[in-house]
C-alpha positions as CSV (number, residue, x, y, z in Angstrom):
1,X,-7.3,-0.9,32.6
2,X,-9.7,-3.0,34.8
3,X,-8.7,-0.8,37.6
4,X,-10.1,2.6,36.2
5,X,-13.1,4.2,36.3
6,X,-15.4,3.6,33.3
7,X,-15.9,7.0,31.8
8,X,-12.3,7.4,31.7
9,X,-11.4,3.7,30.5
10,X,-13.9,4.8,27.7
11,X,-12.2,7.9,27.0
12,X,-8.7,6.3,27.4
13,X,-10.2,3.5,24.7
14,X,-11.6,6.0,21.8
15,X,-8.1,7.7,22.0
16,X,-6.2,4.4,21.4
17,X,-8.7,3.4,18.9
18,X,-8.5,6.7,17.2
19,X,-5.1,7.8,17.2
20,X,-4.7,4.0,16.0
21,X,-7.0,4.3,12.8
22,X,-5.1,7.9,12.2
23,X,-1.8,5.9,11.9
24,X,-3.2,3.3,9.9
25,X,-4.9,5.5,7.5
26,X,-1.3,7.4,7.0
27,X,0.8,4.5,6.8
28,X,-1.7,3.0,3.5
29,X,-1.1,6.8,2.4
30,X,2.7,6.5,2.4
31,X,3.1,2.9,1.9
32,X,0.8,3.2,-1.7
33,X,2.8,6.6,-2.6
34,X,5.9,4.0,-1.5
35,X,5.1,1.4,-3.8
36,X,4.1,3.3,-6.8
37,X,7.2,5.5,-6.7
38,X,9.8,3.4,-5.4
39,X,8.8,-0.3,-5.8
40,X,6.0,-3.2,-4.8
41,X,8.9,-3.8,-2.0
42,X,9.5,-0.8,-0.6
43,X,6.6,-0.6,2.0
44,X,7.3,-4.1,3.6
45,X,11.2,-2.6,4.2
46,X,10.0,0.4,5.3
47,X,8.1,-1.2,8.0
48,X,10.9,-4.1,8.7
49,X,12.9,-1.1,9.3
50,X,10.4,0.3,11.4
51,X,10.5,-3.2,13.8
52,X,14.1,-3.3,13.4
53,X,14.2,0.1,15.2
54,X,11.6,-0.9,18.2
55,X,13.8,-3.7,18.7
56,X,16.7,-2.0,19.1
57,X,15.4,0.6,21.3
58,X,13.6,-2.0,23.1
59,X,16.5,-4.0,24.6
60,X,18.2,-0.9,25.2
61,X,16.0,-0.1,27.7
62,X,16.1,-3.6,29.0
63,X,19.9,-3.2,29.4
64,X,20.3,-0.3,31.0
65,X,17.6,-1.6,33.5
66,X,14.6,0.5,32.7
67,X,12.2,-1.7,32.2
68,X,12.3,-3.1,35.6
69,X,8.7,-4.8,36.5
C-alpha cells in the first residue's frame, strides 16, 4: 500500500475499514441470535468452524502451487 497514490490508498482504506465493521456488526447479530437459541457455545464453534475452513482452503492453494511468491 506504500506504493499507491494517497487518494486511492484512502479510499482502498475506508473500504477495508468499512466493509470490516459491516462484518463485525453481523457476526455479533448472529453470534447473540446463536447463543440465545442454540447455546453459550455455539458462537465460538461456529467461528472455529469458520478457521477450520480458511485453513483448509488455505493449504490447498499452497499445494497445488498457487500461492507462489
Amino acid at each position: 500500500m506504500r506504493n499507491m497514490k494517497p487518494h486511492i490508498r484512502g479510499t482502498l482504506s475506508g473500504l477495508a475499514f468499512f466493509f470490516g465493521s459491516i462484518g463485525t456488526t453481523t457476526f455479533a447479530l448472529v453470534g447473540g441470535i446463536i447463543f440465545d437459541t442454540i447455546g453459550p457455545w455455539a458462537p465460538f464453534m461456529v467461528v472455529a468452524s469458520a478457521d477450520t475452513l480458511v485453513l483448509i482452503i488455505s493449504l490447498i492453494f499452497i499445494m497445488c502451487g498457487l500461492l507462489d511468491r
